[in-house]
N, C-alpha and C positions, 0 to 999 in steps of 0.2 A: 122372584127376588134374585137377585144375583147374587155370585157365590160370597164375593167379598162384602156384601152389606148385612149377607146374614151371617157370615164370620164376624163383620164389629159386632153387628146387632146379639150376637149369640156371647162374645168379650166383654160390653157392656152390659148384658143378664147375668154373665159371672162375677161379675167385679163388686154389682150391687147386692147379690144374693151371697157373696162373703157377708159384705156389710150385714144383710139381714141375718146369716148363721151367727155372728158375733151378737146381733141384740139375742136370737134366740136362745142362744148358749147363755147370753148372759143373765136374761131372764128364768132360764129352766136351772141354773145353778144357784137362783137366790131362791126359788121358789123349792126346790128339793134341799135346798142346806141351811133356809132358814128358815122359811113358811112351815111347811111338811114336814109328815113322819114316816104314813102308813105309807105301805107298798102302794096302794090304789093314789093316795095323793100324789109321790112321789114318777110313777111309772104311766100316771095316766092323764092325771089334775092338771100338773107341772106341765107336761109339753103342750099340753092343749092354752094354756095362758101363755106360753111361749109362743106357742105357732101363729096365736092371734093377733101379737104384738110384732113376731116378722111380718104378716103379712100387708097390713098395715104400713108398715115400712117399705118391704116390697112393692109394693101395689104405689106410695108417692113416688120410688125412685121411677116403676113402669110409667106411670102416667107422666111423669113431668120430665121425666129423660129418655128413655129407650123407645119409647112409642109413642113420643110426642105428636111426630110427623102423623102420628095415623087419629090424632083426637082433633075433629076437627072443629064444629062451634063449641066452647069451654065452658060448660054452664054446670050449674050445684045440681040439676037431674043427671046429664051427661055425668058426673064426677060419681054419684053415688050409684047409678047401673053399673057402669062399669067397676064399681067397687064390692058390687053383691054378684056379680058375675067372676070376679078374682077372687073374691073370696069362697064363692061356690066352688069353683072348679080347682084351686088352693085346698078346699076341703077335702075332695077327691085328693092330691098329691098327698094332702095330710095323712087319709087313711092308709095309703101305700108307705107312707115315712112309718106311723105306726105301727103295722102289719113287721116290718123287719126290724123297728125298735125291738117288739117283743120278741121276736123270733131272734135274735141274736143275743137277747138277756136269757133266754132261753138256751140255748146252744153254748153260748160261749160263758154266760155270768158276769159280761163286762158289768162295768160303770154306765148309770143312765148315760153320760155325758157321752162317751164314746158311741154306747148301743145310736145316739142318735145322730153325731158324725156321719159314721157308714151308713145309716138310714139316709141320712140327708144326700146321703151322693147318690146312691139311685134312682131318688122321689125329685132330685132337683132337674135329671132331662126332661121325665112327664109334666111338669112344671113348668119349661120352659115351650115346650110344643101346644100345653093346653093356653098360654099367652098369647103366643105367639099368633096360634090359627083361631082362637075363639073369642078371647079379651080385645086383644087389640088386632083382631084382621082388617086386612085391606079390605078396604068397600070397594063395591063395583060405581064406576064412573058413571054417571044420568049419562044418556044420550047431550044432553046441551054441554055437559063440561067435556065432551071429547073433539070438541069444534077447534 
């Protein structure tokens, strides 16, 4: 891949994965200030019903903008592997967003909302390299379409 297409390509994973920290934020702030109470709902409930509903979101902007080029017959099997395959390896970034939610509610006492901010900035590179090379990597060319 050339350097400037995975510059856009890396610009447009940022731009949408704002968009999905703003549903996730805005789902983990109704679900801990107005669903929830206990620590376990709040710190654990909360972002997992957040993370499912960015991903979700993530995962239409992936498919239908950023990696479109690379989805090639569109069909509802095609939509739904590659959607348990984003959300598999989404799970994985989750538990690393996780892993420094708590470690920094730990360490520092923030506010869920913050603890998961600076989580989100970490867990959003792994995040975008497990799309990038495993969701939606290039296929290799059949012999007949390199003619």
């Amino acid at each position: 891949m050339k350097a400037a297409t995975l510059f856009k390509t890396y610009l447009e994973f940022l731009a949408t994965r704002l968009f999905g920290t703003g549903v996730d934020t805005l789902v983990l702030w109704v679900c801990s200030d107005f669903l929830f109470s206990s620590y376990w709902t709040v710190y654990v409930l909360s972002p997992i019903i957040s993370f499912e509903v960015a991903v979700l979101s993530n995962f239409l902007w992936s498919y239908c903008w950023i990696w479109k080029s690379r989805v090639g017959q569109r069909s509802t099997r095609d939509f739904c592997c590659r959607f348990l395959i984003f959300n598999l390896s989404s799970g994985v970034g989750f538990l690393v967003k996780m892993l420094f939610l708590l470690l920094f509610e730990k360490i520092f006492g923030w506010d869920v909302i913050y603890c998961n901010f600076a989580a989100l900035l970490i867990s959003g590179l792994f995040n975008y390299f497990l799309a990038d090379a495993v969701v939606f990597r290039k296929r290799a060319l059949a012999p007949s379409e390199t003619k």
